[in-house]
Structure formats: C-alpha cells, structure tokens
C-alpha positions as CSV (number, residue, x, y, z in Angstrom):
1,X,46.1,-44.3,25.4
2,X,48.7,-42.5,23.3
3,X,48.2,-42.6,19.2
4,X,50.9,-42.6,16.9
5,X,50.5,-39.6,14.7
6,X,49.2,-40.3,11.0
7,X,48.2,-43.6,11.9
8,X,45.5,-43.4,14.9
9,X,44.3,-47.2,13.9
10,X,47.6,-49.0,14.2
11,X,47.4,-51.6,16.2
12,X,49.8,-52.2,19.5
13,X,49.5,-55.7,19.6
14,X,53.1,-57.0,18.0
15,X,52.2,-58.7,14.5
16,X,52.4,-62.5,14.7
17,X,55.1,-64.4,13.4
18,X,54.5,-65.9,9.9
19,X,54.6,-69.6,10.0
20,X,57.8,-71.3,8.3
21,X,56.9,-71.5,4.6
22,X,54.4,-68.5,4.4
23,X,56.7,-66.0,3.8
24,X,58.2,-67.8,0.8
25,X,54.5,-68.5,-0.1
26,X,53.9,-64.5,0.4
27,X,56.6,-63.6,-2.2
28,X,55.5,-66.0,-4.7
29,X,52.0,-64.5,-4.7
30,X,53.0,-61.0,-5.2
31,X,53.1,-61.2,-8.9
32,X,49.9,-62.2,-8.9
33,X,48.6,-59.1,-7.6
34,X,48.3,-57.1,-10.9
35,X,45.1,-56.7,-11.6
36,X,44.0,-59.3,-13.5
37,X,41.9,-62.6,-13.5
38,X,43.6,-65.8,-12.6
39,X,42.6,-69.2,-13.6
40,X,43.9,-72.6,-11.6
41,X,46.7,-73.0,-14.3
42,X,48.2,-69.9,-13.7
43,X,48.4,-69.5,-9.9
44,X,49.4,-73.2,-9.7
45,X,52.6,-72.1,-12.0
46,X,53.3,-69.5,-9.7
47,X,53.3,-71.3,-6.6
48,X,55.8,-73.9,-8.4
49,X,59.2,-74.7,-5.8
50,X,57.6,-74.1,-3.1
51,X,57.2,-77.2,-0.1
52,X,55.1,-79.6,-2.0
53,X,52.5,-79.4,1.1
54,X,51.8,-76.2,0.9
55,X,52.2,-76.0,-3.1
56,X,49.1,-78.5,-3.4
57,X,47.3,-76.7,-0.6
58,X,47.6,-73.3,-1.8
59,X,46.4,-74.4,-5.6
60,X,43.9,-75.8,-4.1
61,X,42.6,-72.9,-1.4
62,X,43.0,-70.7,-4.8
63,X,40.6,-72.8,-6.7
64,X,38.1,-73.1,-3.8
65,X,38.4,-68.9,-3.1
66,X,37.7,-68.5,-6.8
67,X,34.4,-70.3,-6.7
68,X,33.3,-68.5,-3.6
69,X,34.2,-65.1,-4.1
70,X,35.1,-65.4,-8.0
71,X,38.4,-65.3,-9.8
72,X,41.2,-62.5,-9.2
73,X,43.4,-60.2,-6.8
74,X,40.5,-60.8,-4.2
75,X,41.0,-64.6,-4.1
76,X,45.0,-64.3,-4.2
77,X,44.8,-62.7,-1.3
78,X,42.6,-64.4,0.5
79,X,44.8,-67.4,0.1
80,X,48.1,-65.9,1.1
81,X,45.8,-64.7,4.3
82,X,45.0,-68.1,5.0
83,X,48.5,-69.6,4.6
84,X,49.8,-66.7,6.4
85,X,47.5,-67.2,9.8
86,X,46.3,-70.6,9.5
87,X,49.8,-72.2,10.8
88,X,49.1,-74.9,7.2
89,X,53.0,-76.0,8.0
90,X,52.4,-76.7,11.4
91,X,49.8,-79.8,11.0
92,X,50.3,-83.4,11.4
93,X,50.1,-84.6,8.0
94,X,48.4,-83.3,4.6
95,X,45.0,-84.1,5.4
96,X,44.9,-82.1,8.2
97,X,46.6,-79.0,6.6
98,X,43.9,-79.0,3.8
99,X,41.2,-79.3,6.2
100,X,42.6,-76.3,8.8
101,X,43.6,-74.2,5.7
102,X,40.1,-74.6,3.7
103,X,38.2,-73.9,7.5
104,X,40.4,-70.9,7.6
105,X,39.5,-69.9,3.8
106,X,35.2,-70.4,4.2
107,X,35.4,-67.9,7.3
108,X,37.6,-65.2,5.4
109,X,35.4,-66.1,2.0
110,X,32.3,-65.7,4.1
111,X,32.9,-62.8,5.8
112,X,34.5,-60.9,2.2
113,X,30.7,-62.4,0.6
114,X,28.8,-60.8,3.9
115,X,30.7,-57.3,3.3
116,X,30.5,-57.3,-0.3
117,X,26.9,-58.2,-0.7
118,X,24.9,-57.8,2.7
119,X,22.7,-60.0,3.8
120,X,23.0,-61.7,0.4
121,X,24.0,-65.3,2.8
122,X,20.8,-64.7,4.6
123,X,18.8,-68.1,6.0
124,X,16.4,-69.3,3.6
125,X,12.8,-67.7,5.4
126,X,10.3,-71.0,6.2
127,X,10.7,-74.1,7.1
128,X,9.1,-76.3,4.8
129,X,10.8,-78.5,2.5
130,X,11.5,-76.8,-0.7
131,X,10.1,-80.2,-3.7
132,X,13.9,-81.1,-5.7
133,X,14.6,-84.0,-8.2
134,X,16.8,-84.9,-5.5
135,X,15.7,-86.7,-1.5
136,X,19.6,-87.4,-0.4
137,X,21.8,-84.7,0.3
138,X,25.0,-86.3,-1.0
139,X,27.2,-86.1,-4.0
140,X,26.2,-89.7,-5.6
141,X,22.6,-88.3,-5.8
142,X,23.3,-85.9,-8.7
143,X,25.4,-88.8,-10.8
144,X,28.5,-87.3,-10.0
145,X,31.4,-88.7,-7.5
146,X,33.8,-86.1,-5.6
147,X,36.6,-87.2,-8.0
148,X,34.5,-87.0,-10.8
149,X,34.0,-83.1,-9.6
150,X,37.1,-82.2,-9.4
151,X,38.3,-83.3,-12.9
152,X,35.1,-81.4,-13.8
153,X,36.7,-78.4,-11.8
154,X,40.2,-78.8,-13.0
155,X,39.6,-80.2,-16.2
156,X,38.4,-79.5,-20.2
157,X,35.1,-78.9,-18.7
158,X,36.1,-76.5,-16.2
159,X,35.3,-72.9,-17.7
160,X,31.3,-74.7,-18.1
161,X,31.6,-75.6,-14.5
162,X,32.2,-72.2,-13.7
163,X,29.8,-71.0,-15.7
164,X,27.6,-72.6,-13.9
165,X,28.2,-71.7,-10.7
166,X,28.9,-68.3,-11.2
167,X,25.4,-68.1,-12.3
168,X,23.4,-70.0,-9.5
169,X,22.3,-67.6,-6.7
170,X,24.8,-66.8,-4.0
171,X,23.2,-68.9,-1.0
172,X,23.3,-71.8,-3.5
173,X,26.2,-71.6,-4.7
174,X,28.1,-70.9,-1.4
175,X,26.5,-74.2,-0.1
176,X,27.3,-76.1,-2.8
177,X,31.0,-75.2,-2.5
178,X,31.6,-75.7,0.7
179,X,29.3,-79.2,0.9
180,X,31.0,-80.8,-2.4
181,X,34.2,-79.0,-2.5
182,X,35.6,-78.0,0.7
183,X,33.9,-81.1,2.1
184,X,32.0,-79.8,5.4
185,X,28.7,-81.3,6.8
186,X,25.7,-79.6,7.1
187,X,26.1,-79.5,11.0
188,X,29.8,-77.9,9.9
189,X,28.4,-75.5,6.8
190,X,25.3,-74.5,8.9
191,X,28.1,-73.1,12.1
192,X,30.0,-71.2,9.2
193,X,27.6,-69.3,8.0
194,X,25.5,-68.5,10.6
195,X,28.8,-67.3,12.3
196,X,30.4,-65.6,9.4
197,X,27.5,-64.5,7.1
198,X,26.3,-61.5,8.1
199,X,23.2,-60.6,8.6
200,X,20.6,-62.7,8.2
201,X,22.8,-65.7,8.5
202,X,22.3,-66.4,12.1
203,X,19.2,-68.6,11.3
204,X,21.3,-71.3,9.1
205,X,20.6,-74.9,10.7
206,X,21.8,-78.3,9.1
207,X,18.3,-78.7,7.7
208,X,18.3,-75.6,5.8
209,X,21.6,-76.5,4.2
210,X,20.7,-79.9,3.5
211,X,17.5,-77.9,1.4
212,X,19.7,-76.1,-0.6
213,X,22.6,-78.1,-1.1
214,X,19.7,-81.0,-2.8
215,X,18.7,-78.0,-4.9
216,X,22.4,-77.2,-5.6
217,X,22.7,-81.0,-7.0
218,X,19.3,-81.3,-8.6
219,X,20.5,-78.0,-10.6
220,X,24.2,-79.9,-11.5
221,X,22.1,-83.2,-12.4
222,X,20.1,-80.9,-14.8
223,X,23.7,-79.5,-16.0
224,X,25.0,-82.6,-16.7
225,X,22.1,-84.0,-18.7
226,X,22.2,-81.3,-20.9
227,X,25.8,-81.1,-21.4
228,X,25.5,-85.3,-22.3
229,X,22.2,-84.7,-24.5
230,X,24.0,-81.8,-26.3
231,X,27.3,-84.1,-26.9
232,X,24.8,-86.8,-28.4
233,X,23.0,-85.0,-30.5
C-alpha cells in the first residue's frame, strides 16, 4: 500500500459527511477553543441561532462533558465530536436526539478518562456490598429529584455542585454522572464502562454500579445536609 509522503497515517477511507446542522454547530464552537475554561452560561451563549434541537442538546452535552472530564477546550470538543458523528439531526424527535447524543458523549468521555488516567475507571475489586446510608439505588433516595439536580447543576448552587464532584473519586463520580445525569441504568452504565474504560474496566457489572452509585448519593445526601445545616445556622 502506497503512503502519501509527510503524512504516512492519513487515512484512505473518504471522511464522512457532516450531518445537516453540525457544520454550523462546528463554526460556532470554534471560538470557544482559546484556551480557557467554560462554564454552562458561556457556551450556551455561543451556541445561540443555531436549530433549537441541537442548541438545547449541545448546552446540554457541554454541561454533562464538563462533569466527566472537567471544564474547558477538552469538553468543547468533545461535544462538537459528538454532534459531528452522532447524526443528533437525524432522530425522530428530541428525546431521542438527547439520548443518541449523550450515548455518543459517555463513550468519547470514557475513553478521554481511560487515556488520561489509566486504569483510574477500574472495577471496584470484591464483591461484597460496600455498608451506605443509602439501600435504593435511585435519585429520591438521597432527597433529591432529577429536576431538583439539574437546577442544582444549572443554578445559584451550581459552582458547590461542582465542587463537589470534582472532588469525589473518579469511579464515583463517573457513575454518578452518567446514573443521575445522563440517565443510564446500571445494566446500561455497567456496558459503557466495561467497554470504554480501559483497563481494568472489563469487570463492571450492574451490581457494582448499583454499589457505587448508593455511595455516590449517600455522599450528595451528606452534601445537602450540610449545605441546609450551614444556611440555618
């Protein structure tokens, strides 16, 4: 097979097609790309005249990148990869766009956490039952409803939210965003990361992230109290 000289990696496969809508998204993002560290505000002005679909999903995949992988250039463009290959435009209705696009996101996120930190997505080791505040495995359990999250995300609050998460271990926090955030089921978080985590992550079952995501919530039940004790007093 012949190489082209200078560039011995370049692929011969034609590139895809962008999807209609991605390359407007594309050019909106690029001024994004300057180093710095974006918050929701910010990127969701940027993204402002574009198709409302695709407006609200790509806010939204920018949010959920920046709790995975954190805040910056490195979330930006994992969204405008997403809306670039995940054909967002393409889908029935808005519900299924956000589902296909965040799907596409947690595998790129994944992946970018596996390279970055390897092995740091690993399966917890045993199989006994780690003791939490928390027996159910849902949102409710920690006080808290999906709405009430996202305001908490997008809110007043959100820099504490953050905080918060930023500083919860990375298997913990990576479950917890893709279970209360992104929305997945165990069964569904479980394939992801034991397909896109690296090594280590092979061993991921449904019971495992049921484990972690109840000590994901037990840790924002403690949050909360604290944050309510500390208004009061």
């Amino acid at each position: 097979m012949s190489e082209t000289p200078g560039n011995e990696h370049a692929s011969l496969i034609p590139p895809k097609p962008m999807p209609e809508g991605a390359e407007a998204f594309t050019r909106s993002v690029q001024g994004l790309l300057d180093g710095r560290a974006k918050d929701d505000v910010e990127v969701k002005q940027a993204l402002t005249g574009l198709d409302e679909m695709l407006d609200l999903i790509a806010a939204g995949l920018y949010s959920l990148a920046s709790m995975l992988v954190g805040e910056g250039e490195e979330s930006v463009r994992l969204v405008e990869h997403t809306v670039s290959t995940a054909e967002v435009t393409r889908c029935g209705d808005h519900f299924e766009a956000r589902r296909s696009s965040r799907l596409a996101l947690a595998k790129a996120a994944l992946e970018t956490i596996a390279r970055r930190q390897p092995g740091s997505l690993a399966a917890p080791e045993g199989a006994a039952s780690p003791l939490t505040c928390i027996e159910d495995d849902d949102l409710d359990s920690a006080g808290v409803s999906a709405k009430e999250l996202e305001q908490m995300i997008a809110g007043p609050d959100r820099d504490r939210v953050r905080e918060w998460l930023a500083n919860l271990a990375t298997p913990l926090r990576t479950v917890f965003v893709l279970r209360a955030v992104a929305g997945f089921s165990s069964e569904e978080t479980a394939a992801l990361l034991a397909e896109h985590g690296g090594p280590g992550a092979q061993a991921w079952t449904s019971s495992a992230v049921r484990d972690v995501f109840r000590q994901g919530l037990c840790s924002l039940a403690s949050q909360l109290i604290h944050e309510t004790t500390g208004t009061r007093s």
